[in-house]
C-alpha positions in Angstrom: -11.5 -4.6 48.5 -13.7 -3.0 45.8 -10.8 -4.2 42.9 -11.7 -7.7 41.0 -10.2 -11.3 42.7 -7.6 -11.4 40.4 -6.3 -8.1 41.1 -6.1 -9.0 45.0 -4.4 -12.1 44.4 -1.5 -10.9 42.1 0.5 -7.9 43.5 1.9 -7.1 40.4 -0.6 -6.7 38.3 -2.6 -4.8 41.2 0.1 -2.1 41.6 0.0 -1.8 37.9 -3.9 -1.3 37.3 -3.5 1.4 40.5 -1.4 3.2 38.1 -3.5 3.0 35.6 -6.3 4.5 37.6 -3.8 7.5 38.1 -2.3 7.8 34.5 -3.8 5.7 31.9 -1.9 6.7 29.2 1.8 6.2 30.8 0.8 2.7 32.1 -0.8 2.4 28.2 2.4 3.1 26.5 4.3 0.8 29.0 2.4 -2.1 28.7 2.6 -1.8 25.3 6.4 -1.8 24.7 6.2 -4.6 27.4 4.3 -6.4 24.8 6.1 -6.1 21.5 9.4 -7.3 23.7 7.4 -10.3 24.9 6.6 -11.7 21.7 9.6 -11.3 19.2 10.5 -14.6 18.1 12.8 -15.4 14.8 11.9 -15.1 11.4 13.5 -18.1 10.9 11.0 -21.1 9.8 13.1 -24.5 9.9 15.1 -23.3 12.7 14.1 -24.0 16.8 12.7 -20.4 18.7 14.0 -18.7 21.2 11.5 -16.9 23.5 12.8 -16.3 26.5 11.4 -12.8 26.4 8.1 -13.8 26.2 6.9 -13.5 29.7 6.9 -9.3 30.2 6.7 -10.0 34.0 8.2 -12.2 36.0 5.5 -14.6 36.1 6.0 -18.6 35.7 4.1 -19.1 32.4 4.2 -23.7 33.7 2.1 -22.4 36.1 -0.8 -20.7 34.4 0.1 -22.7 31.4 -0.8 -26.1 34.0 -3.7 -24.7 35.9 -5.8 -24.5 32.4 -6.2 -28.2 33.2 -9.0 -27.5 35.4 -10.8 -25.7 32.7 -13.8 -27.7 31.6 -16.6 -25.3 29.8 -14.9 -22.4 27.6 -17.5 -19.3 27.3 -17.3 -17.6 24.2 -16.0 -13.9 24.3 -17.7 -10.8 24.6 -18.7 -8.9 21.6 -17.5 -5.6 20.4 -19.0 -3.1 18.4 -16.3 -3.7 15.8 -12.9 -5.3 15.4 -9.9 -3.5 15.8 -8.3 -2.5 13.1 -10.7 -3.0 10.9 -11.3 0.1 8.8 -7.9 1.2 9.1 -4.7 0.7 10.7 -5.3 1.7 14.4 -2.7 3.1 16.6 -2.1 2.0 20.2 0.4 3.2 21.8 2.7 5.8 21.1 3.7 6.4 17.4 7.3 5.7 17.1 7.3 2.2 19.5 7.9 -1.1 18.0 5.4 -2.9 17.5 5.2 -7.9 18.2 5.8 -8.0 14.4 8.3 -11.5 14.9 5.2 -13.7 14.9 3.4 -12.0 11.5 6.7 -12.8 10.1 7.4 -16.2 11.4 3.7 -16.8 10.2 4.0 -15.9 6.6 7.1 -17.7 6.5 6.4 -20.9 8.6 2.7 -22.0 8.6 2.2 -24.9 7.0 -2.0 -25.7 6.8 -1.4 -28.5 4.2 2.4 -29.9 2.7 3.8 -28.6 0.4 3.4 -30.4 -2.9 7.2 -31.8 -4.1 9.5 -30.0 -6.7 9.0 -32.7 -8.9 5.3 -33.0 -9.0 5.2 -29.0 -9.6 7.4 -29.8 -12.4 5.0 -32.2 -13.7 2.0 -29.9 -13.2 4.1 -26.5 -15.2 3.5 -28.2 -18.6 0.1 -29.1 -18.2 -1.0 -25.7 -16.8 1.1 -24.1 -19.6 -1.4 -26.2 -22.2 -4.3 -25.3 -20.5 -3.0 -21.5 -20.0 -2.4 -21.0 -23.7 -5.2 -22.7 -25.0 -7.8 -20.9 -23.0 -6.4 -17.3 -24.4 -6.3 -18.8 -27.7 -10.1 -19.3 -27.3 -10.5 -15.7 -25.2 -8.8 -13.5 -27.7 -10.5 -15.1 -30.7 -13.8 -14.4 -29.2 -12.8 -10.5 -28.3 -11.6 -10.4 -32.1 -15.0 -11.8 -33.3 -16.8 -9.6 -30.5 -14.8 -6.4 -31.4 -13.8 -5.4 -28.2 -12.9 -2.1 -28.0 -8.5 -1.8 -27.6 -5.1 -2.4 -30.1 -4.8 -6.4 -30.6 -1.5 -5.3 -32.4 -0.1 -2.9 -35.0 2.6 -4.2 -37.4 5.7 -2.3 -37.9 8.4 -2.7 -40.4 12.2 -1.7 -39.0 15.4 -1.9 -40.3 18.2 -4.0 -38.3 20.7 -2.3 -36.4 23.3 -4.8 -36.2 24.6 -8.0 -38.3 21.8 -10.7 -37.9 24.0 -13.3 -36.6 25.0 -11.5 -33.6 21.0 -9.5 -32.9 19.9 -13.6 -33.2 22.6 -14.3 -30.2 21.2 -11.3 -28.8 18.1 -12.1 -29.3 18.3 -16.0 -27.8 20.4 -14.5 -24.8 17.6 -12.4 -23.8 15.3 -15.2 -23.3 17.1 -17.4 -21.9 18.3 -15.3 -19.4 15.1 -13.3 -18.0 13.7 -16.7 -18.3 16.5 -17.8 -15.6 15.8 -14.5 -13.7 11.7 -15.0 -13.2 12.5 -18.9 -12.2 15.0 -17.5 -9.8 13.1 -15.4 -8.2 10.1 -18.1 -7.8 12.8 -20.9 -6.6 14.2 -18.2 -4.0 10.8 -16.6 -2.6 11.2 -17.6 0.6 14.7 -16.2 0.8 12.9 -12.9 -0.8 10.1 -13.5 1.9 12.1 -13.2 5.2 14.8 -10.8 4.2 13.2 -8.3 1.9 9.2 -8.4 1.8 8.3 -9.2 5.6 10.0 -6.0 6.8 8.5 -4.2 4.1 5.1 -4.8 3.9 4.7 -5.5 7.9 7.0 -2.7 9.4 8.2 -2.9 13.1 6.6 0.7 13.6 2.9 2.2 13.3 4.4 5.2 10.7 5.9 2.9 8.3 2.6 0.5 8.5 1.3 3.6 7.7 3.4 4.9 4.9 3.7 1.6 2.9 -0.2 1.6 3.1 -0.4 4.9 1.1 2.4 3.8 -1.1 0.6 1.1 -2.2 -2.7 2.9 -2.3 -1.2 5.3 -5.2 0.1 2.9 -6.8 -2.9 0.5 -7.3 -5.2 3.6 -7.7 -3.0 5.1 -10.1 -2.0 2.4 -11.9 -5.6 1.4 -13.0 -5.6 4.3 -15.3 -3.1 3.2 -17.7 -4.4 -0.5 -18.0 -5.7 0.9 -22.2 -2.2 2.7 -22.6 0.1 0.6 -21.2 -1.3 -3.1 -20.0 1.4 -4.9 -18.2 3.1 -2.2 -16.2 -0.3 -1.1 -14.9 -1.5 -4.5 -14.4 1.4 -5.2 -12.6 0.8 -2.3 -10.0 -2.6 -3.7 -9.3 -0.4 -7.1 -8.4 1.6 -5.2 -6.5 -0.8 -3.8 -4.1 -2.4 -7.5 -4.0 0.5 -8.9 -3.2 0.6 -6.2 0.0 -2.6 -6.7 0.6 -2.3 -10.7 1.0 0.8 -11.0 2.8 1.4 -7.8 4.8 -0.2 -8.2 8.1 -2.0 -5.7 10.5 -0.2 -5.9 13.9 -0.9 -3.5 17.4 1.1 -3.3 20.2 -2.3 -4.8 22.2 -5.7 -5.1 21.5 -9.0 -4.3 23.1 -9.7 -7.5 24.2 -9.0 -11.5 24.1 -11.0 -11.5 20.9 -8.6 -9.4 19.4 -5.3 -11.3 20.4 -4.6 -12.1 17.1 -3.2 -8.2 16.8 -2.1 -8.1 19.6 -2.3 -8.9 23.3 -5.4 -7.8 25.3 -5.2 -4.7 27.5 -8.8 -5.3 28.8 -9.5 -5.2 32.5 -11.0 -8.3 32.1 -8.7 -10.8 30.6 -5.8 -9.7 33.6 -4.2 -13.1 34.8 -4.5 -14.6 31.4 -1.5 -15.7 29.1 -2.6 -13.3 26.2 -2.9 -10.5 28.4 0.0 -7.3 28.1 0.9 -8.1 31.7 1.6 -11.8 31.2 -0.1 -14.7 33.3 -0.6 -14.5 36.8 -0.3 -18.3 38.7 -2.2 -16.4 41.9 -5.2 -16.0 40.2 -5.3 -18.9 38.0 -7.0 -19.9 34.9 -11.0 -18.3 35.2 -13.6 -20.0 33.2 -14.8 -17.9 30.6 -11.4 -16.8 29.9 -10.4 -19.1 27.7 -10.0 -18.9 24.0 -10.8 -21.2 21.4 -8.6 -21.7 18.3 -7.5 -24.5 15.6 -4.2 -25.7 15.5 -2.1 -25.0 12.7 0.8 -26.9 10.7 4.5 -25.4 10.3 7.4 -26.8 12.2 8.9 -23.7 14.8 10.8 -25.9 17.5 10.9 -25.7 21.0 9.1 -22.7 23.1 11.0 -21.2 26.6 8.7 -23.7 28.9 10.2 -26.6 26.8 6.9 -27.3 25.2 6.0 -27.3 21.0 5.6 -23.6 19.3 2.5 -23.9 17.1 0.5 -21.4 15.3 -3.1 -21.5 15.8 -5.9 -19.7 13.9 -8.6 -17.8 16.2 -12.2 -17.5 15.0 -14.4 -16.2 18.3 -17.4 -14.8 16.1 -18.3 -17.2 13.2 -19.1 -14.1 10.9 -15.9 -12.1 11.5 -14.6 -11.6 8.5 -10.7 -12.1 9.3 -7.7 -15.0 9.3 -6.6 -13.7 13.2 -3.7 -15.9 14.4 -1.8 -16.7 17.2 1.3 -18.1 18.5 1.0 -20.5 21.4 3.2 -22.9 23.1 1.8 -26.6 24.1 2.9 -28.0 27.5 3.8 -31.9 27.5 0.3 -32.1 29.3 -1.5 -30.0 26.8 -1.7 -27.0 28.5 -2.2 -24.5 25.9 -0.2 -20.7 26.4 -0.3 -17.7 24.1 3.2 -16.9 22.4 2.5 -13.7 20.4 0.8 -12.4 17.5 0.5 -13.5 14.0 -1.6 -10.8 13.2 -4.0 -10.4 10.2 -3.8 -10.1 6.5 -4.6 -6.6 5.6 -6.9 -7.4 2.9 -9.7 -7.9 5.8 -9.0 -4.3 6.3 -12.1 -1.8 4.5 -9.6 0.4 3.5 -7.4 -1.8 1.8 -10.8 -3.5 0.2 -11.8 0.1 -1.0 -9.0 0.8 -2.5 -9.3 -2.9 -4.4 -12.7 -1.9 -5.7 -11.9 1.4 -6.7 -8.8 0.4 -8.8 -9.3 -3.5 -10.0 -12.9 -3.8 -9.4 -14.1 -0.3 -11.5 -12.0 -1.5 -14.1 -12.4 -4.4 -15.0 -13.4 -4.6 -18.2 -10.0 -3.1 -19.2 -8.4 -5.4 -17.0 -9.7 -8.5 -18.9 -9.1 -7.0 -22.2 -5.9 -6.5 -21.8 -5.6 -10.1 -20.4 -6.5 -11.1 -24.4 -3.4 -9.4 -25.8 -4.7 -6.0 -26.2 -3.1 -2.0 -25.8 1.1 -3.6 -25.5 3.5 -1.1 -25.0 6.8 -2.7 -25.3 9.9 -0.4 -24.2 11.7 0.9 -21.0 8.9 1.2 -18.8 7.3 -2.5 -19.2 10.7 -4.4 -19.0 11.8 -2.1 -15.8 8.2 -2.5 -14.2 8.2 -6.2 -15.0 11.9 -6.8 -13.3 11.1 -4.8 -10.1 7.4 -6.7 -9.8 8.7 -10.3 -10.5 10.4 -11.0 -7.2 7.4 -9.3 -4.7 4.7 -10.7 -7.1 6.0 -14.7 -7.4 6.5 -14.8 -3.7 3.2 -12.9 -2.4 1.4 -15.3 -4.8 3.5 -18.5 -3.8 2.8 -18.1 0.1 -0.6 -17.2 -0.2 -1.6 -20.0 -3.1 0.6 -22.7 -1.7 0.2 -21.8 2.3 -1.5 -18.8 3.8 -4.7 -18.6 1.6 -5.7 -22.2 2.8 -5.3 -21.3 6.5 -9.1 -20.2 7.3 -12.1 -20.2 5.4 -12.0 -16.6 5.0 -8.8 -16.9 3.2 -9.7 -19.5 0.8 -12.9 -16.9 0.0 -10.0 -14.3 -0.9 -9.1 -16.7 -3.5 -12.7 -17.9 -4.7 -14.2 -14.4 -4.4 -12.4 -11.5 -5.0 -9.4 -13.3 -7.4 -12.7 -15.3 -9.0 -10.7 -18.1 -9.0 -9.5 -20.2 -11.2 -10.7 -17.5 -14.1 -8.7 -14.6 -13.6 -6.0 -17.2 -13.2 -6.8 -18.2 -16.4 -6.9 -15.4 -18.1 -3.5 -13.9 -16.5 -1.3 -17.2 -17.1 -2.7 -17.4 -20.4 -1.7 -14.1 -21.3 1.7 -15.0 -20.2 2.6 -18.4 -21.3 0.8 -17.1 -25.0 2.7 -14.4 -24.7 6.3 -16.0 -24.5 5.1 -19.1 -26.7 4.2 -16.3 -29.5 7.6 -14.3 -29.2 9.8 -17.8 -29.6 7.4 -19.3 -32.2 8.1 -16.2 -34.6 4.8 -15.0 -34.6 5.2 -11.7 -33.3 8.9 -11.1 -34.6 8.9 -13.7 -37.7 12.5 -12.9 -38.3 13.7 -13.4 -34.0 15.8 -16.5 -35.6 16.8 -15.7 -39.1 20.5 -14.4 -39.2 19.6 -13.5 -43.0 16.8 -10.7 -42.2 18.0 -7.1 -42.9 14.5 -5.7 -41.5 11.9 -7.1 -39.0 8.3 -7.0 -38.3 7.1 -6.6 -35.0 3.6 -6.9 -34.4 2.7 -6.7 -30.4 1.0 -3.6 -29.0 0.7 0.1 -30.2 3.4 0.9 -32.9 4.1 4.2 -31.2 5.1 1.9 -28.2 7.0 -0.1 -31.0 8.9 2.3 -32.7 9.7 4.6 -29.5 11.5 1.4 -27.9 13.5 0.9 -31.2 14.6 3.9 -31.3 16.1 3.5 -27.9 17.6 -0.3 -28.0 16.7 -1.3 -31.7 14.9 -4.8 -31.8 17.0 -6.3 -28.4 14.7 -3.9 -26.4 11.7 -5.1 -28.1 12.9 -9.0 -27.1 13.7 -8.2 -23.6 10.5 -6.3 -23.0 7.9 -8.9 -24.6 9.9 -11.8 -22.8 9.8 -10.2 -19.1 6.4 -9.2 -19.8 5.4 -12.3 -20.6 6.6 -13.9 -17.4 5.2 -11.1 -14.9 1.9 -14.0 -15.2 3.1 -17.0 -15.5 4.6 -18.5 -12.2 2.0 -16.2 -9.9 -1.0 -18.1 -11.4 0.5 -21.2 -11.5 1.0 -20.5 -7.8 -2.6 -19.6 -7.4 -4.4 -22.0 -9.6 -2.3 -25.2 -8.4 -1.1 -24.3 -5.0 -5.0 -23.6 -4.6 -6.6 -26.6 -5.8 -3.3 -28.8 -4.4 -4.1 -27.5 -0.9 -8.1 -27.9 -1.7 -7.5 -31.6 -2.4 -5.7 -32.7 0.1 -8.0 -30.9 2.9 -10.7 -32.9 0.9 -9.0 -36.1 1.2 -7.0 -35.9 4.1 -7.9 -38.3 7.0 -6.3 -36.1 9.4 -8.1 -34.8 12.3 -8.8 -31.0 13.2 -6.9 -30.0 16.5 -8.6 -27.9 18.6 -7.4 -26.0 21.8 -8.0 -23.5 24.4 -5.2 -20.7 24.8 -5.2 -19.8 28.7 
């Protein structure tokens, strides 16, 4: 008689919390592999969801799903000291379970806050951001040459040619046109990239490979930042990398500590029991408590039909207005509105404090170098920048294409990742100026004057250090030197056009759009 109303009226979940009073950390570790079966849902976007596993009891989610109805004030959550999750990656649970990662996945590859802008209009946009790209570098690097910035603008070699100059100017034309055709395929095929290779990799089903990929990327964006005055574009790239992590791999737990949590994870707290949200599922007996409730915003992204034959949606959750996070959820709407939490969707680990230490300590301490660089100073062309470049083209274009065209406009905290820390649009500027200068220079003869002339014996090559120069000719002669300034070149192109347009596409039309915000209450 002493246990809560809600535990009286529903059997199950009373026999579970009397086990819980016995062994709390069996009845933990249940509830939690309960929970990462209940939410898995496909990865596929366009495609209607299956979730007939969502309920982990045997519970009719119609009926708490209906009884929200009767809900008329919703009280706003009770505070904790501080968010899960949010200095590092917390484990709940026991270390090898699997953890609701379906939902994080669907998310990144589904929501939709704003359309998309149309192949044709990006293909109107390219050439003017290209313009605008080049001419801003033009103006940067003049200034850092007038300034005398410390750094190599470029050191002119003179080398013999290795083969007949008809056949190195084939060479030399095939190179560009087809890493060209590699770095557009790997932006026209991100979201293939997305839900087969970079979702399970940067949000693992498991705690220890969350964990691992964390330190992973850690070293490499730490380490990285030391090389940005030896060698620019491999080391900038590794800072990319870890961005690219850091934006679209999501913190998931197998539950959380409580409903203003359930964007990790559903809520193991005491207090939520009978809810949707909660790790034993709803219970009808009990019904929908005021107080309960919790607020979110509706989100676009078409996912089908949910097991209760109602619309899947995702749905952002913001309980306190200075939590610092882009928490979302996974609900199902009921023909008569009822509102009933799906699963996680997680949060973007970049609102983690480790992940923003580890920012600061390798982009922000060194950014002076960075932005040197970005004007065309300390090159290295050779081995390691055109194999650096190839492996970072695919996971950088996507990251930056479902953050700048989708996820990054899906909360105001988001869209302050893009203002704030990427100091939007100038970084932007900087970066896709490097690149579009960079490949305009290489075909406009001004680095390699003699790229085009079947005639020329010798060559000049004037990008970057001329050790960096004369070591990559002597392992593949002036094709090496091609390949590696035109892959280079496009490691920064397509990522900021991503960012800079996707941004101010999706700013513009939440400026202008007439549509209204939906708001709901998840039961």
């Amino acid at each position: 008689e002493r246990l809560p109303k809600a535990f009286r009226l529903c059997p199950q979940v009373r026999a579970a919390s009397m086990a819980a009073m016995d062994a709390p950390s069996k009845v933990a570790s249940k509830a939690s592999v309960a929970t990462s079966d209940a939410v898995e849902v496909p990865h596929e976007a366009s495609k209607s969801t299956d979730l007939e596993s969502a309920s982990p009891t045997g519970f009719d989610s119609d009926s708490a799903s209906s009884s929200e109805e009767s809900v008329t004030e919703v009280a706003p959550a009770a505070k904790c000291s501080a968010p899960d999750s949010a200095f590092y990656l917390e484990r709940v649970g026991e270390a090898g379970e699997e953890l609701p990662v379906s939902g994080a996945w669907l998310y990144n590859s589904a929501v939709r806050p704003v359309p998309l802008p149309s192949v044709c209009l990006k293909l109107l946009i390219l050439p003017v951001f290209w313009f605008l790209s080049v001419l801003f570098h033009r103006q940067q690097r003049n200034l850092m040459m007038d300034w005398k910035v410390p750094g190599e603008p470029g050191q002119e070699v003179t080398l013999a040619r290795t083969l007949p100059g008809g056949w190195q100017v084939a060479i030399n034309a095939a190179c560009v046109v087809v890493l060209s055709g590699y770095a557009m395929s790997a932006y026209i095929f991100h979201q293939k990239i997305l839900d087969n290779v970079l979702n399970p990799l940067f949000t693992p089903r498991t705690h220890t490979r969350h964990v691992a990929i964390s330190v992973l990327m850690f070293a490499i964006s730490i380490g990285s930042s030391f090389f940005l005055t030896e060698n620019w574009v491999p080391a900038a790239a590794g800072l990319f990398m870890f961005f690219g992590y850091a934006i679209c791999g999501r913190t998931i737990q197998s539950s959380s500590s409580g409903r203003g949590q359930i964007g990790l994870g559903p809520s193991r707290s005491q207090d939520d029991v009978g809810m949707s949200f909660h790790t034993h599922g709803p219970c009808p007996e009990s019904g929908v408590q005021q107080g309960k409730c919790v607020k979110a915003t509706l989100l676009g992204g078409e996912l089908g039909v949910g097991q209760a034959g109602g619309e899947l949606r995702f749905a952002s959750v913001q309980l306190d207005p200075f939590a610092v996070a882009d928490d979302a959820v996974l609900v199902e709407i009921s023909p008569s509105g009822a509102c009933t939490y799906r699963g996680p969707c997680g949060r973007a680990n970049i609102f983690r404090l480790d992940c923003l230490l580890v920012l600061l300590l390798s982009f922000g301490l060194h950014l002076p170098q960075f932005i040197i660089g970005g004007g065309g100073f300390n090159q290295c062309a050779g081995v390691v920048e055109l194999v650096v470049s190839l492996i970072y083209i695919p996971v950088g274009y996507t990251c930056f294409a479902v953050f700048g065209f989708r996820v990054g406009l899906t909360c105001r905290w988001s869209m302050m990742v893009v203002l704030v820390l990427c100091l939007w649009p100038v970084i932007n500027l900087v970066l896709g100026g490097k690149g579009c200068a960079t490949l305009t220079d290489l075909v406009s003869q001004a680095f390699l004057p003699q790229i085009w002339d079947p005639h020329a014996t010798t060559f000049q090559f004037n990008r970057g250090f001329a050790a960096c120069t004369e070591s990559a000719y002597a392992v593949g002669g002036e094709t090496l030197l091609v390949a590696s300034t035109t892959i280079a070149a496009w490691v920064h192109i397509m990522s900021n056009f991503s960012f800079l347009f996707g941004f101010l596409s999706g700013m513009s039309q939440m400026a202008f759009s007439k549509a209204e915000v939906q708001k709901v209450s998840i039961a």
